[in-house]
C-alpha positions in Angstrom: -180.9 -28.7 142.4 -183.8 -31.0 142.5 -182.7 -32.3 139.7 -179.9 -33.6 140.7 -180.9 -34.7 143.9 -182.9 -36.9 142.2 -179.8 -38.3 139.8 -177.8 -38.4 143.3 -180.8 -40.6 145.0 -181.3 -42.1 141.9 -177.2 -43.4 141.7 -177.6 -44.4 145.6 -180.4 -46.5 144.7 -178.6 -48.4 141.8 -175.2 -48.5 143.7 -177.7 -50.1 146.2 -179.2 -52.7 144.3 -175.4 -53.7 142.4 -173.8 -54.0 146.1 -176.9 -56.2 147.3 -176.3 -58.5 143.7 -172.6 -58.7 143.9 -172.9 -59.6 147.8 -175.0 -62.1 146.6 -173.4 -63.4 143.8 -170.4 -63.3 146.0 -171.7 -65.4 148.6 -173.2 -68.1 146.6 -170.2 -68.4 144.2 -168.0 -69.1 147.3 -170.1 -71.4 148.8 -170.5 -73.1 145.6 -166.6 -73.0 145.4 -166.1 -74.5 148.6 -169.1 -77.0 148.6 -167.3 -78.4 145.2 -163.9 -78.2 146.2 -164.7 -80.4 149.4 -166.9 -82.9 147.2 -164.7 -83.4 144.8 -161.5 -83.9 147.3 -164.2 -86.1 149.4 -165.0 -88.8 146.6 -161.2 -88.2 145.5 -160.5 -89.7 149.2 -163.0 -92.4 149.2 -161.7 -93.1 145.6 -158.0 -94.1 147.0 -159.4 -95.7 149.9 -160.4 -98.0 147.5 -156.8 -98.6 145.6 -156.0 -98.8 149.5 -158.1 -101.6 149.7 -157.1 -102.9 146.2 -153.4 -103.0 147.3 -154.3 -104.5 151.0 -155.9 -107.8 149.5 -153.6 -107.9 146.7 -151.3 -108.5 149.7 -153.8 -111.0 151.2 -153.8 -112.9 147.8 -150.0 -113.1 147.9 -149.9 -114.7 151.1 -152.1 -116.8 150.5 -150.7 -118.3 147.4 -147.5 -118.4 149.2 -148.6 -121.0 151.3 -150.6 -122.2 148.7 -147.5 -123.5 146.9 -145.2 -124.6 149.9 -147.8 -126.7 151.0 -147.2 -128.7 147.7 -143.8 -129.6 148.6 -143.5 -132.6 149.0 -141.1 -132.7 152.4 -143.8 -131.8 154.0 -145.6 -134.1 153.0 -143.3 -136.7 154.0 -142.7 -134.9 157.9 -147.0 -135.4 157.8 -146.7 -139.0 157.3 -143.8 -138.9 160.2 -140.7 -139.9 157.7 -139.0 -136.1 158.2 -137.3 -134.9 161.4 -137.8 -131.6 163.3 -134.7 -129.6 162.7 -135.0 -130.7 158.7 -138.6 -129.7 158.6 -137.6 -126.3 159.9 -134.9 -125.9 157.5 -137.3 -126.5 154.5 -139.7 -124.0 155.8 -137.0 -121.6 156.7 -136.1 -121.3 153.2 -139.6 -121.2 151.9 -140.1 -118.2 154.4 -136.9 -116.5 152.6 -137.5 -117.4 149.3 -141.4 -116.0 149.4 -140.6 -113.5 151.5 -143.3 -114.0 154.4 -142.4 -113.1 158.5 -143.5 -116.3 159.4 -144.3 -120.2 158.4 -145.2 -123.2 160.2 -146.3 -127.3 159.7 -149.5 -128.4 161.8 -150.3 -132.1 162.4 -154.0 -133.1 161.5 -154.6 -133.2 165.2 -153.8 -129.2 165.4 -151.1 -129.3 167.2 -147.6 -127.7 165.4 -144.7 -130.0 163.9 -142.6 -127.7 163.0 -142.1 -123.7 162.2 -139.7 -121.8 160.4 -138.2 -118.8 163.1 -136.0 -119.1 165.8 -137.0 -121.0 168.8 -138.4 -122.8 166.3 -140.8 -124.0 169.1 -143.2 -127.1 168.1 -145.8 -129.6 169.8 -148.3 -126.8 170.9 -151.9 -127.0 169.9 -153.1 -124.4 167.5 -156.7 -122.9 169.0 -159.2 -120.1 168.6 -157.2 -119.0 164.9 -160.6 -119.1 162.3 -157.7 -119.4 159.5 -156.1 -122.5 160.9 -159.3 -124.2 162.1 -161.1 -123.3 158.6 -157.9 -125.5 157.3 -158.2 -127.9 159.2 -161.7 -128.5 158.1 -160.4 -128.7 154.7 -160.9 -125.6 153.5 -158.6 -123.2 152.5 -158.4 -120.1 154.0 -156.6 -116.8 154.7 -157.1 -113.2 156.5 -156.3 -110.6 158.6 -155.9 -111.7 162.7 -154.6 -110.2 166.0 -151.7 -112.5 167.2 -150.8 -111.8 171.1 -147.1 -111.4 172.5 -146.9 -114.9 173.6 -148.1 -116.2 169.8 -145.3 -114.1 168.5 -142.7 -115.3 170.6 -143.6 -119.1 169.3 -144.0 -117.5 165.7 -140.3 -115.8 166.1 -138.6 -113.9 169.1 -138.2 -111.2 166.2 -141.5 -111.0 165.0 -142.8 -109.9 168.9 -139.4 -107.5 169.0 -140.7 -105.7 165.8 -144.9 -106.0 166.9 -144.2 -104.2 170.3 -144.7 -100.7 169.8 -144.4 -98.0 172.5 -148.2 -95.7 172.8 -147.5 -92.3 171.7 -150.2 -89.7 173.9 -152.0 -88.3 171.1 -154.2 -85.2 171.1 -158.0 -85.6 171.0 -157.4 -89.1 171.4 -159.8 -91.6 173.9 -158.1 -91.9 177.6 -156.5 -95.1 178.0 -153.7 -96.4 180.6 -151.5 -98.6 178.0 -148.3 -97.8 177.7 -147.7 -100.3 174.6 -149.1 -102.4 171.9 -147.5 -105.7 171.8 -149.9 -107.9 170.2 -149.2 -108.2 166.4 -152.0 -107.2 163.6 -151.1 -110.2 160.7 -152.5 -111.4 157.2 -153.0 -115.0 157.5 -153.3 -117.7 155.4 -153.5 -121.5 155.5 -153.8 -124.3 153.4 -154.7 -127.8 154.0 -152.5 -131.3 152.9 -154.8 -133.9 151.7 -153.8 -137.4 151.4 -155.7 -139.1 148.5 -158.2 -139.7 150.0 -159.2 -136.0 150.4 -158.5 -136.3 154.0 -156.2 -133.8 156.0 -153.5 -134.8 156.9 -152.4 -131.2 158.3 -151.7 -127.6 157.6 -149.2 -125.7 156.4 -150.0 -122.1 157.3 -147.8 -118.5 157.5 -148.2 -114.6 157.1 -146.6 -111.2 156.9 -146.6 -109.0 160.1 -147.8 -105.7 159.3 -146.7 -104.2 162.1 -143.9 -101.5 161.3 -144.3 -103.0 157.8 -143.6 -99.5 156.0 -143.1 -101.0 152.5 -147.0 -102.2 152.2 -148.1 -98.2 153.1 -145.8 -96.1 151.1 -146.5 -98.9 148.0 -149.9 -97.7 148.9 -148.7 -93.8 149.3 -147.0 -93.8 145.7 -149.3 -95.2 143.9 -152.0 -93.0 144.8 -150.3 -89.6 145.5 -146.9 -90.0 144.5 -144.7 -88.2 146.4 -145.4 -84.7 146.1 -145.5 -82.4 149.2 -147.3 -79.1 149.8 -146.0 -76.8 152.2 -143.2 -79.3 153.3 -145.8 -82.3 154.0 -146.8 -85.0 151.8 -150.0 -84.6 150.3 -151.6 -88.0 151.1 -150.7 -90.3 153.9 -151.7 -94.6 154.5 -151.7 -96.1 157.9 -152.8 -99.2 159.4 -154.2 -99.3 162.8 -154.5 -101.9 165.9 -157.2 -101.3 167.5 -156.8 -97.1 167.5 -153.2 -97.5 167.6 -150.7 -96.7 164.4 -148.7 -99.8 163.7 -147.5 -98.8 160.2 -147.8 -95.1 158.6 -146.4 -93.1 156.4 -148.3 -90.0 158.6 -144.9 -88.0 160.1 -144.3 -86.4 163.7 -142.7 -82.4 163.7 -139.4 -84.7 164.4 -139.4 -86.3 161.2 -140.1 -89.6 162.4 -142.8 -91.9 161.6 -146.0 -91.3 164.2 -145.8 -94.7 165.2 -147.9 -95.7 168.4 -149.9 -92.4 167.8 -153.7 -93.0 168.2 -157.0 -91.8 166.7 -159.3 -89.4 167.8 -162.4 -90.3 169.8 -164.3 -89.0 167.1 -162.9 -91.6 164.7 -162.9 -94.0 167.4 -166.6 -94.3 168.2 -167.7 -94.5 164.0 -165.1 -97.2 162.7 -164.3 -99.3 165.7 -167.5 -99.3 168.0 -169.9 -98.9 165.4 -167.8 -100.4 162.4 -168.8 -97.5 160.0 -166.9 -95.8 157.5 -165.5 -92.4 158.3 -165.4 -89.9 155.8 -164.3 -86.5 156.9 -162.1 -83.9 158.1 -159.7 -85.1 160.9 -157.0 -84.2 162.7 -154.3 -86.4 162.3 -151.3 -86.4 164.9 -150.5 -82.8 163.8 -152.5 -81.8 161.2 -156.2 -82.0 159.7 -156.6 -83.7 156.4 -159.7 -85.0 154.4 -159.8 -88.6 155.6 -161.5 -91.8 155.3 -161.4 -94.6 157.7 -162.9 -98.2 157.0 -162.7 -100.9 160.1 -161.1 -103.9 159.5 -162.3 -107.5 160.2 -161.1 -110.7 161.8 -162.6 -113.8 159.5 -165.5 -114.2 162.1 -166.4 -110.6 161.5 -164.8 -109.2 164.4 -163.8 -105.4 163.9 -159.6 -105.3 165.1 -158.1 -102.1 163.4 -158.8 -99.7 160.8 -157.3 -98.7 157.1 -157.1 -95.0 156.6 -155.9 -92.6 153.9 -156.3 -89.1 153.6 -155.4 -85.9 152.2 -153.7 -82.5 153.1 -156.4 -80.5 153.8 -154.4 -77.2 153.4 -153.7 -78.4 149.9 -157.0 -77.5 148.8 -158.1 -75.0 151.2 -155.3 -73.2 149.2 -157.1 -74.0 145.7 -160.3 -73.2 147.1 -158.8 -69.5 147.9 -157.2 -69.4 144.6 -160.5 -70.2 143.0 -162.2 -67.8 145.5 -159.8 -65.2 144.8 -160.5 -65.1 141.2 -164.2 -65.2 141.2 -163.7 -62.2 143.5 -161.9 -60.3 141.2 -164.6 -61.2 138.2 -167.3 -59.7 141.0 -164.8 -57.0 141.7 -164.7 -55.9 138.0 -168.1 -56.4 137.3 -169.2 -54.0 140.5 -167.0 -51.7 139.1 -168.0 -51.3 135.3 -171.7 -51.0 137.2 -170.9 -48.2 139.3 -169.4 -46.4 136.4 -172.9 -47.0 134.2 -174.9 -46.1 136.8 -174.3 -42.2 135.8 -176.0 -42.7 132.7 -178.7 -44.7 133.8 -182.1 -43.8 133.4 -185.3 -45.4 134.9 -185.8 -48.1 132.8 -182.7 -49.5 134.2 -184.2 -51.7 136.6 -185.2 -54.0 134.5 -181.9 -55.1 132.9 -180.9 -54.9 136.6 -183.8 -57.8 138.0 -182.4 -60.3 135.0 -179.4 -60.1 136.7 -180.5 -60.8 140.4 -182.9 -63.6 138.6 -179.7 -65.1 137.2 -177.4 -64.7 140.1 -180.2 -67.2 142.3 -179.6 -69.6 139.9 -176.2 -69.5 139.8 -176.6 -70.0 143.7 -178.8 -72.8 143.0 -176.6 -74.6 141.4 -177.4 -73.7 137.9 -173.7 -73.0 136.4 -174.9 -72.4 132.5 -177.0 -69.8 133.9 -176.5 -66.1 131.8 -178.0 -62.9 131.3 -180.3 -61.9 128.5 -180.3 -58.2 127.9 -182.2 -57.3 125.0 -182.8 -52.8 124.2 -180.2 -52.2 127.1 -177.6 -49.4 126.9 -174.2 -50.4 126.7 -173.2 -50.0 129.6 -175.9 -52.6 130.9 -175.0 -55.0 128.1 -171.1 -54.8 129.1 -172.4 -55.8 132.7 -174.1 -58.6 132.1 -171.1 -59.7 129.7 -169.1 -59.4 133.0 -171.3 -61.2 134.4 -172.1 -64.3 132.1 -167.7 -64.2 131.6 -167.7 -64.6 135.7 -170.5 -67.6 135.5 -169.0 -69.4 132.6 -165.2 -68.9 134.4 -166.9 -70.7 137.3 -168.1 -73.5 135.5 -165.1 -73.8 133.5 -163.1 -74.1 137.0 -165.6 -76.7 138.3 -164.6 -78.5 135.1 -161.2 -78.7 135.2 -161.5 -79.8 138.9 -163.4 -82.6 138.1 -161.5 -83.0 135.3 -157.9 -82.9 137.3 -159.1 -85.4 139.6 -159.6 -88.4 137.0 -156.5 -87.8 135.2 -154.5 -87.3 138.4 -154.5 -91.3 138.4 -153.4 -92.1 134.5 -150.7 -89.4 135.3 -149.1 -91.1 138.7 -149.1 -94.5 136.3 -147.3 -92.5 133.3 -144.2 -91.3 135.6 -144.2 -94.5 137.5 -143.4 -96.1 134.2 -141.1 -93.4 133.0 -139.4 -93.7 136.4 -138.4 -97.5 136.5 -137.4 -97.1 132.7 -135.0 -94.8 133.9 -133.4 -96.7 136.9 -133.2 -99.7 134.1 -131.1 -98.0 132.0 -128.8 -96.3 134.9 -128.4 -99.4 136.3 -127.3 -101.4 133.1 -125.0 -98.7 131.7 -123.2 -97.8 135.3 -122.9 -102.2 135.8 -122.1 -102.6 132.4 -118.6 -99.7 132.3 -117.7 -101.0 135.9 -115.6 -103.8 134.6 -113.9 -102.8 132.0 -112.7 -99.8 133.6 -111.2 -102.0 136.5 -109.1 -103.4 133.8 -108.1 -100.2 132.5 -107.2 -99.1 136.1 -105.6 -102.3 136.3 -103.4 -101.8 133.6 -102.8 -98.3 134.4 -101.5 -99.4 137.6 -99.4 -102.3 136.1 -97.3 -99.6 133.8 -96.9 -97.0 136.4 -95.5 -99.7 139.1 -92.9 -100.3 136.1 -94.3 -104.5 136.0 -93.9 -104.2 132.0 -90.8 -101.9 132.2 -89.0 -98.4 133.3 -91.1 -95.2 131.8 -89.4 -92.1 130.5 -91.1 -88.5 131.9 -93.3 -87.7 129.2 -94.7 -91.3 129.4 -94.7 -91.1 133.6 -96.9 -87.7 132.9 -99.3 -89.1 130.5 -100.3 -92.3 132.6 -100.6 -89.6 136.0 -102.7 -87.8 133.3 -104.7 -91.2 132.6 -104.6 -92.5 135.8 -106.4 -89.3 137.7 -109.1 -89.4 134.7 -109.9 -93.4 135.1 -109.9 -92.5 138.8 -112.5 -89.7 138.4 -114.8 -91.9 136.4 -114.4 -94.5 138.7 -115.9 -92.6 141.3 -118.4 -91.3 138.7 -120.0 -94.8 138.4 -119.6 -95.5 141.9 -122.0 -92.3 142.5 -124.3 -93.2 139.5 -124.3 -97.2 141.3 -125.4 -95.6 144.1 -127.8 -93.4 143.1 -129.4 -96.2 141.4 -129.9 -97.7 144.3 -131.1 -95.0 146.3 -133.8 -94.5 143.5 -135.0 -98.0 143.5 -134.9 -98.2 147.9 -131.8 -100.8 147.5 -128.8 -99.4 148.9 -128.1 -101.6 151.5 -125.3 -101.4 154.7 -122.2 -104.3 154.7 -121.6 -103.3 158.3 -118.2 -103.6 160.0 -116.0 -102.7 162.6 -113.0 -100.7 160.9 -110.2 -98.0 161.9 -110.7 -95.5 160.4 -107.5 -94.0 159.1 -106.0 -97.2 157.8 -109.1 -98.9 156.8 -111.0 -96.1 154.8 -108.5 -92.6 155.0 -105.5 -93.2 153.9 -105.9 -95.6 151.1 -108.1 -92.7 149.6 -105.5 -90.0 150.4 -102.7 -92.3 148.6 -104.8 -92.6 145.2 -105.8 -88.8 145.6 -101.9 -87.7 146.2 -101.4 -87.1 142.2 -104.4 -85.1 142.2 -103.8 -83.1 144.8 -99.7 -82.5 143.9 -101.0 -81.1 140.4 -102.3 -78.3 141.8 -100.3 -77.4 144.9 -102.3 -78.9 147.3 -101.0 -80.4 151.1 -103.7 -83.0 152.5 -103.1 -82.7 156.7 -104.9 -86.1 158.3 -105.7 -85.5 161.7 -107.6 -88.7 162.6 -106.2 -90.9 165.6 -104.6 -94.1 164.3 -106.9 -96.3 166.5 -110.2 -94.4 166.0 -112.8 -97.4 165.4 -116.5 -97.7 164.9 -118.6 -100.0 162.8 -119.9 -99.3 159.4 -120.2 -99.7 155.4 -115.9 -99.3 155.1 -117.0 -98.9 150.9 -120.2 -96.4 151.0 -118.1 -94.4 153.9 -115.2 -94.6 151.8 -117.1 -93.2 149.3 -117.9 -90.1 151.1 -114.8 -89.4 152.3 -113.7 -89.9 148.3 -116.6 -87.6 147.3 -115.9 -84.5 149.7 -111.9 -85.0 149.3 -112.2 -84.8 145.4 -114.7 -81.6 145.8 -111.8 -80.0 148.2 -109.1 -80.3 145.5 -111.2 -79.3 142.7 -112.6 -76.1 144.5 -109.7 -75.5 147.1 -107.2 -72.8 146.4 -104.4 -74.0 144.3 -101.4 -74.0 146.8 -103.4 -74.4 149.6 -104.3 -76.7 152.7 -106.7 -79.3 153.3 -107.2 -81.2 156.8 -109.4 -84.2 157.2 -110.3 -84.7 161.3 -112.1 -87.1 163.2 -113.3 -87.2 166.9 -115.5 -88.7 168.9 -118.6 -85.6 169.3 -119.8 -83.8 172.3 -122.6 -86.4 173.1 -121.0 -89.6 173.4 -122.9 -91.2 171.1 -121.5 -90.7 167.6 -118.0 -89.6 166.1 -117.8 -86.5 164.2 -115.5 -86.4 160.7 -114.6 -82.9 158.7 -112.6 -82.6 155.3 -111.7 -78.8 155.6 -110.1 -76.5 152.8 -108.8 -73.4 152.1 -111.1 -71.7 148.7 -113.6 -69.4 147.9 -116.2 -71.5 149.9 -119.6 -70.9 149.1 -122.4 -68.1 150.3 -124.5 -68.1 153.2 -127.6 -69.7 152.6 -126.2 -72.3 149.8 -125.5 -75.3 152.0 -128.1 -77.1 152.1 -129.0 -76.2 148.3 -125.3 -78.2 147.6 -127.0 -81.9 148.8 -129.4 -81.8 145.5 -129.4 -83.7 143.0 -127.3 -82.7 140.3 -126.8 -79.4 142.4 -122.8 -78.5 141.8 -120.5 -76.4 143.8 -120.4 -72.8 143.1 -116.7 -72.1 141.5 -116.4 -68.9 141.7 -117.2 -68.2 137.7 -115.2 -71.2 136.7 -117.3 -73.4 134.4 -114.7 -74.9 133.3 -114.4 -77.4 136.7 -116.5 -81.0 135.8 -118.4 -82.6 137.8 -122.0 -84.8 137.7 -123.3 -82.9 140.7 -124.1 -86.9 142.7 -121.5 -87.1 144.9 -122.8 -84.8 147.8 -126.9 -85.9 147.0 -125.1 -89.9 147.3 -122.7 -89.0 150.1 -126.0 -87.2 152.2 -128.0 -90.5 151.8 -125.4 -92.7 152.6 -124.7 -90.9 156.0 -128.1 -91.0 156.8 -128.6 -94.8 156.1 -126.3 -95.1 158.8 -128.0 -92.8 161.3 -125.7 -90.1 160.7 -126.0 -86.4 159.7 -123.7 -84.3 156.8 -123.7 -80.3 156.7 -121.7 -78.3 155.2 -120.1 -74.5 156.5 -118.0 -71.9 155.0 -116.5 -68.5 155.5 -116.8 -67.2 151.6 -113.9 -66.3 150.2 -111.6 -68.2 152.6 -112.7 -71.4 153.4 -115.5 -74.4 153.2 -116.2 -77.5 155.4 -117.4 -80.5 155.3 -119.0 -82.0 158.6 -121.0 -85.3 159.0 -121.9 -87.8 161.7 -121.5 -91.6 162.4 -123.3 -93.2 165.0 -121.3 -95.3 167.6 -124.0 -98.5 167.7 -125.6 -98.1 164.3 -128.5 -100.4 163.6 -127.8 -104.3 162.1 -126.7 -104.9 158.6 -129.7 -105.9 156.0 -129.6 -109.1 154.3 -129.6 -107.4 150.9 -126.6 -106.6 148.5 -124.5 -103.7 149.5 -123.7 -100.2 148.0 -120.7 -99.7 145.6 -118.0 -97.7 147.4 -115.5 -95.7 145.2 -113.4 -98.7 143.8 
């Protein structure tokens, strides 16, 4: 019995010393995890703050050689030495503006005051003061940078550049008090450029900028080329935004509504480092709704003068959940090598301890920081040696993970460039093959058409059937190209409204339900149009009549044969949009599968029918059309007996865009 007590104390004493190692080893591994993790995301964050940067003066450099090269026109020149009118000086820099692609514009005379500018009121004869850009021109040196223009600058500048600048204060959490209730001054890069006579002597300036309020093409630029756009967990994983002062003028950092957080501020925190201080800030924050590894740097006026801030940052929950993972399986290796000790311990005998104090000696250098730390065991049983195995496979795991983190993190960059290139190689090619089929197959409609109207003579039946035949197929790759058109579009950012006001049923529904008649008649089908004749609203007539072609070509393919569809319009519940439905009668589609339908290349289920074509574009194209226009699409069914199409229009959407238009189905 004493005997094996002493085994009994003996295996208490070892289990002991192994739960005291692997507590240890457990801590220090995950606070060598975590201490990694954080460094690594930290100088991954500092690391785009400085693309950030990169693509912020690359911006700078633009404008400025913008205005570099109108100031070398020779008009202008001219209107300096007083041989130009007002009104034709405007014009000229009203098409520079366009052409370059800058908010704003303007002439000044060598005695400061303006000439001329290039935005409606177009307002002139006011002395330019207290702008270091302008008066750095002025003094015959070129010059450009980031200012603060107040609401009465902007109204000079353009009546739409102080619309677009006023943004309404958004009370933000953990944010310093304040009693604003807008921002209305305008954050701008800046640039001017003196006119010398030659002499070398000014004769005036021509300056101009981009407003970077609301300007959400310069931060997503920013966004993609760091991050791309890859979510986790429904959120993007890195977010841009320029501030005002502490106030978001343009982000890519989204409220719970979906919404860009707009006029949402910084937290006190932040506040204090970057904008009293003018330090960078290089941390966990919370931002608007959610923490993420960020980094803040102030930005200056040209005479040093701190007026907003650049920030990027990172998900945070993005790599809490690789820290875990990484946690996770160093536990497991810990786990396993508890348990193989625990089961030598029966066979231990006292010169165990030895073995046993090689691995504690190992384990504090692991925790210092030492990751090609391993264990030695030389005259050990087995069972020892298979421990410290365990062990030295859990250390060189670590270090291999610590690796590839690093690792990951510089080839992250060269891999965003790779699909970037890949990407616009694509759109390329879909853009030239869709443009390049869309005119010849006009004149095949055309001529389709031309016979079936009888222009080049009577048809017998057999000839009748075959152009019905052709006439349905030219149709459906019509609309094919139209889709692949559009989604080329939507790919590159460019699908653009035509806005109009239109009725509805003869404008856009029943030319469509006229070319879809021989469609529908081949397979039983009765189209019911319950839209009022006079139902009105403004829109794209050719990307809505492409929706309504889209979902009324889905209901006769996947509609029962025989059956009914009914294509309503009202004005909805709240007064503020009009609500359209293409209904039929089919096997519909299960619960659950709606939303799955608007993907890309998704199709709709047939009911084991393979045989039905389709490209599996018209729904993704038809869902981001309707919501260019500030409209909604859904979809509903009862399976087995019928599926529905609803989507929204807005009654005022917003203004047309300058741009070129979408292709609607013809």
């Amino acid at each position: 019995m004493s005997k094996l007590a002493f085994r009994t104390r003996l295996l208490l004493g070892f289990i002991l010393v192994i739960g005291i190692v692997a507590s240890v080893s457990t801590w220090t591994g995950f606070s060598f995890i975590s201490r990694t993790v954080v460094k690594e995301a930290m100088l991954r964050v500092e690391m785009d703050l400085g693309a950030a940067w990169s693509a912020y003066e690359t911006e700078r450099t633009r404008t400025q050689v913008v205005v570099s090269l109108v100031s070398q026109s020779e008009a202008l020149r001219s209107a300096l030495r007083g041989q130009l009118s007002g009104a034709a000086i405007s014009n000229e820099l009203d098409a520079f503006r366009r052409r370059y692609e800058v908010d704003f514009l303007a002439l000044v005379g060598g005695d400061g005051r303006v000439i001329a500018r290039s935005r409606p009121p177009f307002a002139a004869g006011d002395k330019v003061e207290a702008n270091a850009v302008i008066d750095s021109a002025l003094a015959g040196q070129a010059s450009s940078g980031t200012v603060v223009m107040p609401r009465a600058e902007l109204l000079r500048e353009g009546e739409m550049l102080a619309e677009r600048a006023s943004i309404p204060i958004v009370d933000t959490e953990h944010a310093t008090p304040t009693d604003r209730i807008a921002e209305d001054r305008g954050m701008v890069i800046e640039a001017a450029i003196p006119v010398l006579d030659s002499g070398e002597r000014v004769l005036g300036v021509v300056y101009g900028g981009v407003l970077l309020n609301r300007k959400s093409a310069l931060v997503d630029r920013i966004r993609n080329a760091a991050f791309g756009d890859r979510t986790y967990l429904g959120k993007p994983v890195g977010t841009v935004t320029i501030f005002l002062g502490d106030v978001r003028i343009a982000t890519n950092v989204m409220l719970d509504t979906g919404t860009r957080a707009l006029g949402t501020r910084i937290s006190e925190e932040v506040y204090d480092k970057v904008l009293r201080r003018g330090e960078r800030f290089a941390d966990r924050a919370f931002v608007v709704n959610d923490w993420y590894l960020s980094a803040y740097d102030p930005i200056r006026d040209p005479t040093g003068t701190i007026i907003g801030i650049i920030y990027v940052g990172l998900l945070e929950k993005q790599y809490l959940g690789y820290k875990s993972g990484l946690a996770l399986e160093y536990l497991g290796i810990t786990f396993l090598s508890l348990a193989l000790a625990a089961g030598v311990a029966m066979y231990l005998s006292s010169g165990f301890r030895r073995p046993i104090m090689r691995l504690v000696r190992a384990t504090r250098e692991l925790s210092g920081g030492n990751l090609g730390a391993r264990v030695q065991v030389v005259h050990a049983s087995q069972e020892v040696t298979e421990l410290a195995q365990a062990f030295n496979s859990m250390a060189a795991a670590l270090e291999v993970r610590s690796n590839e983190l690093h690792e990951a993190s510089v080839a992250l960059q060269k891999a965003y460039v790779e699909a970037e290139e890949k990407n616009r190689a694509y759109l390329e090619m879909l853009g030239f093959v869709t443009h390049e089929l869309k005119s010849p197959l006009a004149s095949i409609v055309f001529a389709i058409g031309s016979l079936r109207d009888h222009i080049l003579g009577s048809l017998n039946a057999k000839q009748e059937a075959l152009l019905k035949a052709a006439s349905i197929s030219a149709d459906y790759l019509r609309d094919t190209i139209a889709n692949y058109l559009n989604l080329s579009r939507i790919e590159e950012g460019e699908l653009k409204l035509h806005l109009a006001e239109v009725r509805f049923c003869p404008g856009v529904i029943e030319p469509l339900l006229e070319r879809l008649s021989d469609l529908a008649s081949e397979r039983g089908m009765r189209i019911v149009c319950d839209v009022p004749a006079g139902l009105a609203g403004v829109c794209d007539p050719g990307l809505v009549g492409s929706v309504f072609q889209n979902l009324l070509s889905n209901a006769i393919k996947y509609g029962r044969e025989g059956g009914e569809i009914l294509v309503a319009a009202h004005p909805a519940d709240d007064g503020r949009s009009l609500r359209f439905s293409v209904w039929n009668e089919g096997d519909g589609f299960e619960r659950g599968a709606g939303e799955k339908l608007f993907q890309k290349f998704s199709r709709l289920p047939s009911g084991g029918d393979d045989t039905k074509s389709g490209t599996g574009l018209g729904l993704f194209v038809s869902q981001r059309i309707i919501e260019k226009h500030g409209g909604h699409i859904w979809a509903e069914s009862d399976p087995g007996w019928w599926a529905e199409f609803i989507f929204t229009l807005p009654v005022a959407p917003a203004p047309p865009e300058e741009s070129a238009g979408g292709a609607g189905p013809g």
